[in-house]
TIKOLSE-578214 format. One record per atom (N, C-alpha, C): residue number from 1; x, y, z; residue in one letter; chain. Coordinates in Angstrom, 3 decimals, decimal comma, always signed. Each point is the difference from the previous one (the first is absolute). Last residue first. Layout:
! residues N
> nr | u | v | w | rest | kette
> NUM | X | Y | Z | a | A
...
END
This chain:
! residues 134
> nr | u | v | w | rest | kette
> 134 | -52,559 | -7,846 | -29,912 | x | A
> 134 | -0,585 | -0,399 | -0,973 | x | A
> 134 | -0,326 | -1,529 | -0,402 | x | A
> 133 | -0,026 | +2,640 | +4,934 | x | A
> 133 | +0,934 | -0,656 | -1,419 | x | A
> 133 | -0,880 | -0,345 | -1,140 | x | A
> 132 | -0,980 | +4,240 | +3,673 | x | A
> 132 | -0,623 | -1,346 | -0,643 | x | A
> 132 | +1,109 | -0,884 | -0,884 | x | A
> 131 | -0,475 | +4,182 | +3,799 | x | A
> 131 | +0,462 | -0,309 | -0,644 | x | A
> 131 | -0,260 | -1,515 | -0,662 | x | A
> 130 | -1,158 | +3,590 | +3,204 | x | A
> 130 | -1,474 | -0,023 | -1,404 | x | A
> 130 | +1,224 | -1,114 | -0,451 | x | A
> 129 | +1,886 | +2,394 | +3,368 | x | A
> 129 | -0,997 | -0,536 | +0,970 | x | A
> 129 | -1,038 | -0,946 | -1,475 | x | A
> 128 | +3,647 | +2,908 | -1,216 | x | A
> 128 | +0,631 | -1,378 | +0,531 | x | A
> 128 | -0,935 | -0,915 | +0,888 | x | A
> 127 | -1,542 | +4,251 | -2,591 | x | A
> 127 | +1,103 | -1,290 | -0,864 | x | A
> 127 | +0,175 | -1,325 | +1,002 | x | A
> 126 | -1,528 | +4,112 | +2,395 | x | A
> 126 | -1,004 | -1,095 | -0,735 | x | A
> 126 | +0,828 | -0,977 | -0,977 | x | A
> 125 | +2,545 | +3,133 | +2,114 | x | A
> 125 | -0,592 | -1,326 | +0,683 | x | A
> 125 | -0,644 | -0,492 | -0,245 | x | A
> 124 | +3,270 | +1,601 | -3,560 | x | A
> 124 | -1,256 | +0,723 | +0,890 | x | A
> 124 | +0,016 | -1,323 | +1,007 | x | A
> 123 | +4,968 | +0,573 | -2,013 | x | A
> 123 | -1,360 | -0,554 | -0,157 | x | A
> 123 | -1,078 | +0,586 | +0,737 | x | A
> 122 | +4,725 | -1,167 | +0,421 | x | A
> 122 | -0,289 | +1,580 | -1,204 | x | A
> 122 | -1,120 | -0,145 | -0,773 | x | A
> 121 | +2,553 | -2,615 | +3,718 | x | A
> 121 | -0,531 | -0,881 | -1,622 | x | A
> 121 | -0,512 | +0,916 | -0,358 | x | A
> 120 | +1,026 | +1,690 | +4,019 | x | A
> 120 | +0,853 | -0,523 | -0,104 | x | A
> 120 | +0,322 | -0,732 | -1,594 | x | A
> 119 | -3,328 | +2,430 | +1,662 | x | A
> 119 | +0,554 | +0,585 | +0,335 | x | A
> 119 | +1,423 | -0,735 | -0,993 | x | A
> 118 | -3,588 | -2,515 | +1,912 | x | A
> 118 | -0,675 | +0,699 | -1,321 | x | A
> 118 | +1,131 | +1,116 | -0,962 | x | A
> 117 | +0,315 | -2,042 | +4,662 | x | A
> 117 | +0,292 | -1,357 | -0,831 | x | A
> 117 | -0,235 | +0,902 | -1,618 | x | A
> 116 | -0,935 | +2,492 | +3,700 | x | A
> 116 | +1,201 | +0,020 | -0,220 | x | A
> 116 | +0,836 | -1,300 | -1,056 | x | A
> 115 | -5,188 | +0,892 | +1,086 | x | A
> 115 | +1,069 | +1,464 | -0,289 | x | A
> 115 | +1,211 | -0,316 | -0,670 | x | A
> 114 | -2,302 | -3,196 | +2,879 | x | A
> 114 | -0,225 | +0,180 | -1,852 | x | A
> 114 | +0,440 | +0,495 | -1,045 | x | A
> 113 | +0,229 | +0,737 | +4,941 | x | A
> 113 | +0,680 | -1,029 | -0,332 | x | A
> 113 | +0,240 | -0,413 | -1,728 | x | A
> 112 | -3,426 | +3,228 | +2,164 | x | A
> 112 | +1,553 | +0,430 | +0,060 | x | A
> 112 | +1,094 | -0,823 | -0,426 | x | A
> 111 | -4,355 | -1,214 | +0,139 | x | A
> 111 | +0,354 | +0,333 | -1,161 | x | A
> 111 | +1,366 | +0,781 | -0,104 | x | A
> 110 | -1,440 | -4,674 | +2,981 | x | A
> 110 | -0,154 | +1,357 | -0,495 | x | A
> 110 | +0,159 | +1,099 | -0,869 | x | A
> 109 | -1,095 | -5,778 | +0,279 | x | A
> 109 | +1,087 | +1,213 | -0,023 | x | A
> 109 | -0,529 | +1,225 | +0,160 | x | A
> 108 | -1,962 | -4,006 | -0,736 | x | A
> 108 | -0,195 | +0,529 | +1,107 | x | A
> 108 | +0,886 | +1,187 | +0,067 | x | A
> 107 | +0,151 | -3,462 | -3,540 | x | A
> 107 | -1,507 | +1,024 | -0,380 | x | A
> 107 | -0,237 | +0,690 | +1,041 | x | A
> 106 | +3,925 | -2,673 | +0,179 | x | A
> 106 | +0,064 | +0,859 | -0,564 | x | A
> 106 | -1,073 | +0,821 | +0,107 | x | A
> 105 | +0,079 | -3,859 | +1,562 | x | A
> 105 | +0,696 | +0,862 | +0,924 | x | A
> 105 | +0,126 | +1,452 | -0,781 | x | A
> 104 | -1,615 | -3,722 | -2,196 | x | A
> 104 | -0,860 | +0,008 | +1,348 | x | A
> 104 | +0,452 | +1,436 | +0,306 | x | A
> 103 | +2,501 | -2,064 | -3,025 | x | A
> 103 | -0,895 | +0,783 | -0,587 | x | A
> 103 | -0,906 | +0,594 | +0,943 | x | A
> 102 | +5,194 | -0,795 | +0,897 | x | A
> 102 | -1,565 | -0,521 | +0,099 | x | A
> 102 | -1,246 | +0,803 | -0,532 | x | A
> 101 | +4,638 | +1,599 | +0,344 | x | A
> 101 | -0,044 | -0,965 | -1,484 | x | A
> 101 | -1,321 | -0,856 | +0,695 | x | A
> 100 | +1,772 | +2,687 | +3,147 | x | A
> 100 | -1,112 | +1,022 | -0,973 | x | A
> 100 | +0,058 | -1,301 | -1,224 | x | A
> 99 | +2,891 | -0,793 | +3,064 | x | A
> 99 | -1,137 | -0,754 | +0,857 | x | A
> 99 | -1,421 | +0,479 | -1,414 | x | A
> 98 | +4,968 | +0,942 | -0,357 | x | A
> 98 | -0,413 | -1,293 | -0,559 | x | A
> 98 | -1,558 | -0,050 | +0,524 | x | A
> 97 | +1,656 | +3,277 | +1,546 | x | A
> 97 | -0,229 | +0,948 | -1,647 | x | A
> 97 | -0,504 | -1,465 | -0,772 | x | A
> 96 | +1,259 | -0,168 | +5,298 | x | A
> 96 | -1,142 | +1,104 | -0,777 | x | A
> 96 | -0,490 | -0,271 | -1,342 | x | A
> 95 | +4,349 | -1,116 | +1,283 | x | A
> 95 | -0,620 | -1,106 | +0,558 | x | A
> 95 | -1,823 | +0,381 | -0,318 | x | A
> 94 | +3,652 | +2,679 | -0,988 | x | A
> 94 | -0,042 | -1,162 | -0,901 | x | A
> 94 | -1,080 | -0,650 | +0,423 | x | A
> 93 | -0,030 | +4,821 | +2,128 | x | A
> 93 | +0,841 | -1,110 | +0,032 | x | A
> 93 | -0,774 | -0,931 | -1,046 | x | A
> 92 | -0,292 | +4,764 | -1,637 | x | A
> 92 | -1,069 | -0,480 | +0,984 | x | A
> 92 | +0,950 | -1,578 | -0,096 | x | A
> 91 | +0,833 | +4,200 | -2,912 | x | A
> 91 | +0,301 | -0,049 | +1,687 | x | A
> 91 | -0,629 | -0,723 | +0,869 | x | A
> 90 | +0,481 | +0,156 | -4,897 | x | A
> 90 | -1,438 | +0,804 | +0,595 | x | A
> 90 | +0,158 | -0,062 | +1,126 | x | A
> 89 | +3,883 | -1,107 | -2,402 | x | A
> 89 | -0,574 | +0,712 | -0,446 | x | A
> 89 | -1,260 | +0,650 | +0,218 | x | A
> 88 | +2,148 | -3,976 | +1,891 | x | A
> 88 | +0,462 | +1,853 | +0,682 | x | A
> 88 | -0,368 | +0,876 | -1,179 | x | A
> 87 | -1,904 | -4,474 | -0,443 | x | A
> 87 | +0,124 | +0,551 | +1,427 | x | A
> 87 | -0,083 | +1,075 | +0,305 | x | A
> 86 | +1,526 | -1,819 | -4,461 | x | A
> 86 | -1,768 | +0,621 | +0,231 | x | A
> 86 | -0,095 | +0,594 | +1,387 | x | A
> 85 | +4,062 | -2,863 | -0,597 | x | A
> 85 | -0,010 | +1,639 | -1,265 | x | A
> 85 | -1,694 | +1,034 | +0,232 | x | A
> 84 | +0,588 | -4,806 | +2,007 | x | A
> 84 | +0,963 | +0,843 | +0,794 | x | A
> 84 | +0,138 | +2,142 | -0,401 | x | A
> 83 | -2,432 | -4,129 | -2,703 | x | A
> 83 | -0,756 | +0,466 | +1,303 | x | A
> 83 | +0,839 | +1,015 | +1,066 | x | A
> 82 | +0,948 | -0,006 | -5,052 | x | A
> 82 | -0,274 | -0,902 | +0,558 | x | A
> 82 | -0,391 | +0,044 | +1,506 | x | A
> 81 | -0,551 | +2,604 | -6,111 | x | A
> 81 | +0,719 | +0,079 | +2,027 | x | A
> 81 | -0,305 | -1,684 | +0,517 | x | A
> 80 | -1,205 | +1,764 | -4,827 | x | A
> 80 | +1,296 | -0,529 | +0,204 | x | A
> 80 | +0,492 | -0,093 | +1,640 | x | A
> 79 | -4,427 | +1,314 | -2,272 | x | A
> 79 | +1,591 | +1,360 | +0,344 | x | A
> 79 | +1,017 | -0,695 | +0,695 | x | A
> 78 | -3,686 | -2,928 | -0,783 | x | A
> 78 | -0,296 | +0,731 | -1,481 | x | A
> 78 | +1,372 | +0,984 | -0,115 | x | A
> 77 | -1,134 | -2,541 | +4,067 | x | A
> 77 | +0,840 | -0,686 | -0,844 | x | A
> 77 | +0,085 | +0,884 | -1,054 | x | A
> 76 | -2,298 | +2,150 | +3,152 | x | A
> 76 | +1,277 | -0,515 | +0,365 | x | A
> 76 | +0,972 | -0,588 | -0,738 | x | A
> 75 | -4,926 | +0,478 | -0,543 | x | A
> 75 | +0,898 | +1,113 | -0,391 | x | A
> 75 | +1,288 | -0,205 | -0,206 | x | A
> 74 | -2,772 | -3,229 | +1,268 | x | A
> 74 | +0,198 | -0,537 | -1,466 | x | A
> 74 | +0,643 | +1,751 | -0,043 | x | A
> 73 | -0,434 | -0,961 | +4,637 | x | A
> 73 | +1,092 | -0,681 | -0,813 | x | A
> 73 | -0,188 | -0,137 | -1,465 | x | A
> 72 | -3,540 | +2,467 | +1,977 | x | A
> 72 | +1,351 | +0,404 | +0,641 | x | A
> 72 | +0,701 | -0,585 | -0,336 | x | A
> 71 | -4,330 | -1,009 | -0,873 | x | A
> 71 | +0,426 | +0,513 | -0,760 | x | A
> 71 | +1,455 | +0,016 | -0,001 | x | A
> 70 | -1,464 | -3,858 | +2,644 | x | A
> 70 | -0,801 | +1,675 | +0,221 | x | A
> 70 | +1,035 | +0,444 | -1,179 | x | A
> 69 | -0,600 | -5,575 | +0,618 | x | A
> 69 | +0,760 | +1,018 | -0,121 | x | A
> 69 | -0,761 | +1,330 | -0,025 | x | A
> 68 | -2,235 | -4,356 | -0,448 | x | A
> 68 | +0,953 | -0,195 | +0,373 | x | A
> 68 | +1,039 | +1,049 | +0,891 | x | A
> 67 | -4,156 | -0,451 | -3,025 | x | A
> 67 | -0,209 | +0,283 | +1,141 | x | A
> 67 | +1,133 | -0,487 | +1,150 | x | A
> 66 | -0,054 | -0,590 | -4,643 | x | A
> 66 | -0,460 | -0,845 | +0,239 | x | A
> 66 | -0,058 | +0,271 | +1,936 | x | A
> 65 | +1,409 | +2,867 | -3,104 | x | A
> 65 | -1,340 | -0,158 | -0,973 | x | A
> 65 | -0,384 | -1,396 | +0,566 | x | A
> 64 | +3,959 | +1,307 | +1,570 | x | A
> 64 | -0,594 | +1,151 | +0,286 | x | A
> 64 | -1,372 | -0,256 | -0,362 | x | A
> 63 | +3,583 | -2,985 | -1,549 | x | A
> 63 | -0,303 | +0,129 | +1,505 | x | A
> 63 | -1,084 | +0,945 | +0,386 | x | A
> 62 | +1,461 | +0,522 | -4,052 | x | A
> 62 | -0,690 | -1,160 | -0,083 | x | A
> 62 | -0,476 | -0,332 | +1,449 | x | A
> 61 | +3,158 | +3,895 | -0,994 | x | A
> 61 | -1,561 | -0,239 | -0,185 | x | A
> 61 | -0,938 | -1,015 | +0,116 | x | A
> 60 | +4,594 | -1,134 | +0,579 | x | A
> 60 | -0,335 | +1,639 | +1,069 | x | A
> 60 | -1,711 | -0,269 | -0,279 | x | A
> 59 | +2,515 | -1,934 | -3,294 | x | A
> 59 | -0,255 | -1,296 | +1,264 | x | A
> 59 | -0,892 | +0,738 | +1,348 | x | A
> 58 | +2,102 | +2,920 | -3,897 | x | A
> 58 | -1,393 | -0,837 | -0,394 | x | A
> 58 | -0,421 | -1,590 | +1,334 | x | A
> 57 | +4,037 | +3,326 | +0,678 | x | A
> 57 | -1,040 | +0,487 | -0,004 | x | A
> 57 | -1,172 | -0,624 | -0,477 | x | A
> 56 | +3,574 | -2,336 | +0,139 | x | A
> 56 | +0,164 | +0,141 | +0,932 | x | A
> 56 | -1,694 | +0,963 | +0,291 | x | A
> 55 | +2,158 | -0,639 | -4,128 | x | A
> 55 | -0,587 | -1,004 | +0,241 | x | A
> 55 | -0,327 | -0,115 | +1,607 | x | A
> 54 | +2,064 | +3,306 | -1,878 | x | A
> 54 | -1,390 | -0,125 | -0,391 | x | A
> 54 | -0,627 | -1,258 | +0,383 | x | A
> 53 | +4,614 | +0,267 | +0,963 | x | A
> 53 | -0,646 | +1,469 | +0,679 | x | A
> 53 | -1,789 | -0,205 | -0,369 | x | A
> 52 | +3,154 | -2,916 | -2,778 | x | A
> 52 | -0,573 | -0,268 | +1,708 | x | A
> 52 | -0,389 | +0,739 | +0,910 | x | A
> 51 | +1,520 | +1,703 | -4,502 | x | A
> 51 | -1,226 | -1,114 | +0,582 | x | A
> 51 | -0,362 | -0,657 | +0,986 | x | A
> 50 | +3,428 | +3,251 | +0,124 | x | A
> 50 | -0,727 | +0,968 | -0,335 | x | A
> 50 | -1,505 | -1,437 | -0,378 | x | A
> 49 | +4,146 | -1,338 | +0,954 | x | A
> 49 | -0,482 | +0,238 | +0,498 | x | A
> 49 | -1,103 | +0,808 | -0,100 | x | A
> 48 | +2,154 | -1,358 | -3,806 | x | A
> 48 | -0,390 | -1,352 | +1,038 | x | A
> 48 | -0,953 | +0,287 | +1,524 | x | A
> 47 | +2,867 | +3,253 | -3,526 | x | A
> 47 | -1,885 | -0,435 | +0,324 | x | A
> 47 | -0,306 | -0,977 | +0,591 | x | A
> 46 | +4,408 | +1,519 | +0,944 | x | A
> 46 | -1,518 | +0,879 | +0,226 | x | A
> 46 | -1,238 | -0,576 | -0,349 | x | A
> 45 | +3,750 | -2,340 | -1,468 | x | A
> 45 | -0,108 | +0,063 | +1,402 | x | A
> 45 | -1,303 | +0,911 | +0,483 | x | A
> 44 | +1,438 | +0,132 | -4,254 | x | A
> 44 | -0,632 | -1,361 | -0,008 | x | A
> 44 | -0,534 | +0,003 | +1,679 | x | A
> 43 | +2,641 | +3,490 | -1,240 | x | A
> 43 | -1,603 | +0,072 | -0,553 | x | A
> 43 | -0,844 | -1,390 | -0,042 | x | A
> 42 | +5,069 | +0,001 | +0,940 | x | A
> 42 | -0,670 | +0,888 | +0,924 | x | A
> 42 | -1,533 | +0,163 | +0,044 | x | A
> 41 | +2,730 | -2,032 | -3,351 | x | A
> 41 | -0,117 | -0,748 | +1,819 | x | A
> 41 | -0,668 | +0,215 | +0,817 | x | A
> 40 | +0,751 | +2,102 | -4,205 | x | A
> 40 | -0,775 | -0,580 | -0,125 | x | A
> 40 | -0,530 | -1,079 | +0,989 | x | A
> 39 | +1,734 | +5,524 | -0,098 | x | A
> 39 | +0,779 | -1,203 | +0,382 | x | A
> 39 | -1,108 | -1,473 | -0,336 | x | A
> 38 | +0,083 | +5,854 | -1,452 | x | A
> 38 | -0,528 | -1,383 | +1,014 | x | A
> 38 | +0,842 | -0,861 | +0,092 | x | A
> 37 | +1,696 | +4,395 | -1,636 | x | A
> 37 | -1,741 | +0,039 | +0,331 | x | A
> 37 | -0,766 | -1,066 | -0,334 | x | A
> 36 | +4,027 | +2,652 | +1,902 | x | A
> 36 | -0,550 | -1,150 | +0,000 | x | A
> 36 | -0,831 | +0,190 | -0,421 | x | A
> 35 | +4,290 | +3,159 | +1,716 | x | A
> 35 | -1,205 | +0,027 | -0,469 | x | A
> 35 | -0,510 | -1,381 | -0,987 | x | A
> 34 | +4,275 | +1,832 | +3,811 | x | A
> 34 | -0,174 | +0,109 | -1,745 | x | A
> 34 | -1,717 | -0,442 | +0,125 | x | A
> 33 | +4,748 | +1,171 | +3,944 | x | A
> 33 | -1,571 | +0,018 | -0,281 | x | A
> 33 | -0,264 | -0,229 | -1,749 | x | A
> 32 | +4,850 | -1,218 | +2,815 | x | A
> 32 | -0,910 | +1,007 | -0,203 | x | A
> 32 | -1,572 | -0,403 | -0,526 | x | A
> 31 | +5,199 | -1,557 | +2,286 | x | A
> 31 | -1,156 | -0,707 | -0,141 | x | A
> 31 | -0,824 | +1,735 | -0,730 | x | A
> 30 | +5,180 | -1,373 | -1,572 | x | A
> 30 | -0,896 | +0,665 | +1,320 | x | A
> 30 | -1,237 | +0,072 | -0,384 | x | A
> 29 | +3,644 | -1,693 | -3,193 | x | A
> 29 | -0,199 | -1,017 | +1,324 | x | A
> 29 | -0,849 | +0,540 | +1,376 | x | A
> 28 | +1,024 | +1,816 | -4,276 | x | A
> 28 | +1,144 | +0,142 | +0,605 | x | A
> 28 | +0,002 | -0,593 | +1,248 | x | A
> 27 | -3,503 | +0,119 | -3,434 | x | A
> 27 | +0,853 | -0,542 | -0,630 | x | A
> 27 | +1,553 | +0,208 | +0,844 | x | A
> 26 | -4,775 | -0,416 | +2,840 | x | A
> 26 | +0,487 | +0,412 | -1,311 | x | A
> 26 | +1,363 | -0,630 | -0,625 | x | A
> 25 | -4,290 | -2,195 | +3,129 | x | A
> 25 | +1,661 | +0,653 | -0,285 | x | A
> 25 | +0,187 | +0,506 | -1,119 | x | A
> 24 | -4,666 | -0,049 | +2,666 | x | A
> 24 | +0,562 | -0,824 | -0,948 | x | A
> 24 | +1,336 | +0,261 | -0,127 | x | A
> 23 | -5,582 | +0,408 | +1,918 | x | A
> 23 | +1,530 | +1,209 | +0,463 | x | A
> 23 | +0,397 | -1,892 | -0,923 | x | A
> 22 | -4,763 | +2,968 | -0,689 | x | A
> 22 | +0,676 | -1,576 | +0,302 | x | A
> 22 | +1,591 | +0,734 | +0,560 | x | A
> 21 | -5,783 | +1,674 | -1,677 | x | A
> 21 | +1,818 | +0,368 | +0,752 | x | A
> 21 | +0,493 | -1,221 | +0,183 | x | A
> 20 | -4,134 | -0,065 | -2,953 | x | A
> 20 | +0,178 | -0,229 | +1,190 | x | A
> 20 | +1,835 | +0,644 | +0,109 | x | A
> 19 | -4,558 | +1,817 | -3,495 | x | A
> 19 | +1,161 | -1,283 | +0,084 | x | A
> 19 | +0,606 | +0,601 | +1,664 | x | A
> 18 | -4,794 | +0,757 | -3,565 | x | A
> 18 | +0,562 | +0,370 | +1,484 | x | A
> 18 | +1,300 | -0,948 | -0,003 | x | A
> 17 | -4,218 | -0,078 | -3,004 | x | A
> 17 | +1,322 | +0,770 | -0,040 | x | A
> 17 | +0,732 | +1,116 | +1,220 | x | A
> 16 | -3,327 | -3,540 | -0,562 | x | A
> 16 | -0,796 | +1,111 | +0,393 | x | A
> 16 | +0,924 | +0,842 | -0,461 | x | A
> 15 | +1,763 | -4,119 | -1,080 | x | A
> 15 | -1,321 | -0,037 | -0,359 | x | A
> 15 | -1,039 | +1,338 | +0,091 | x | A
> 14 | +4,652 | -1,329 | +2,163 | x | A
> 14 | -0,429 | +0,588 | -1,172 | x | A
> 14 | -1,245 | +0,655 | -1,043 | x | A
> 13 | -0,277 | -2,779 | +4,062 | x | A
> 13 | +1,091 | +1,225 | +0,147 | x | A
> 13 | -0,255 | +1,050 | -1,182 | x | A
> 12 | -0,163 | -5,229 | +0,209 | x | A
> 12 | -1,734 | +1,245 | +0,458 | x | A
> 12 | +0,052 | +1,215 | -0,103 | x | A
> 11 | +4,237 | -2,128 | -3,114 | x | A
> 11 | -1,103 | -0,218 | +1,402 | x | A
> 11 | -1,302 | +0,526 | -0,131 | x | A
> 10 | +3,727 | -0,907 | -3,616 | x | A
> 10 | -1,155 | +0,725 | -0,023 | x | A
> 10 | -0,652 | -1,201 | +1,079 | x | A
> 9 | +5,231 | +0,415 | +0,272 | x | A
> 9 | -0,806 | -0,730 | -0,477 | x | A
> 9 | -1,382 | +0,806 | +0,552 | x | A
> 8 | +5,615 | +0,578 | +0,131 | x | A
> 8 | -1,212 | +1,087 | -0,419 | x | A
> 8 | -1,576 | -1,213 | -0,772 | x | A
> 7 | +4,603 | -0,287 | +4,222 | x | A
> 7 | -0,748 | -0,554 | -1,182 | x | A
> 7 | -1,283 | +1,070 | -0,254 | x | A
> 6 | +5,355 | +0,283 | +1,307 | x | A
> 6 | -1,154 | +0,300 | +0,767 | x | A
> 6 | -1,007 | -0,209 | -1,440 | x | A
> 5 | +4,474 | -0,257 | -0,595 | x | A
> 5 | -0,434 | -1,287 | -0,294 | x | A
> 5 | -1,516 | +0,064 | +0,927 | x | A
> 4 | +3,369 | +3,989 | -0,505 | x | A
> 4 | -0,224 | -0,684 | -1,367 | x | A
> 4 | -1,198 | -1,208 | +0,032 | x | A
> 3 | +2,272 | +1,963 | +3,862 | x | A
> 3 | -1,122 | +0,780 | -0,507 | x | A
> 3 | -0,729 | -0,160 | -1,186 | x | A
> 2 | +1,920 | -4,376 | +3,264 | x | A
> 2 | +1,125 | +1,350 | -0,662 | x | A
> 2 | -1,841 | +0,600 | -0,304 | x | A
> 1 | -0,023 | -2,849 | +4,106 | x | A
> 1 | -0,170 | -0,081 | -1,425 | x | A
> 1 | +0,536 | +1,288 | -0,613 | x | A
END
């Protein structure tokens, strides 16, 4: 897309007033950098996800409030991670970290373990041991 025709539509972006780098052709046909501040494709796109993100998290809780699920995945979902992302972030195999999504399994945990789940969601352990959906 030429540098001229990079779209200036009031994004999310904008909104905080923040605009996005883009690369674009100039007027001598060489690619260079110019400045955005949204795209309406784009913001449509985001939020789309950005609801199903929530919606993902309110299904999270619901599970949770139905003795379904241990705190640990309504964190998980809340910071956007997924079981692979959580893993190596608290260093403990996948296979482990799914087992902690038992509420059972959870309330057994140690606290070193706790520690590091707590650590990780920038959270007390009590937070995450006290945690209640709304």
């Amino acid at each position: 897309m030429k540098k001229d025709e990079v779209p200036q539509d009031e994004g999310s972006l904008a909104k905080v007033g923040v605009n996005e780098l883009c690369y674009a052709v100039d007027e001598n046909g060489n690619y260079t950098t110019t400045q955005s501040s949204g795209w309406d494709v784009k913001t449509a796109a985001l939020d789309e996800s950005m609801r199903l993100i929530e919606e993902r998290v309110q299904e999270t809780n619901k599970q949770i409030a139905e003795g379904k699920l241990s705190p640990i995945a309504y964190f998980m979902e809340l910071h956007r991670m997924d079981l692979p992302i959580l893993a190596s972030y608290v260093g403990i195999h996948r296979w482990f970290v799914k087992r902690h999504f038992n509420p059972k399994r959870f309330q057994k945990l140690s606290n070193k373990t706790l520690i590091k789940y707590a650590d990780v969601f920038n959270i007390s352990v009590e937070e995450l041991k006290n945690y209640k959906p709304n």
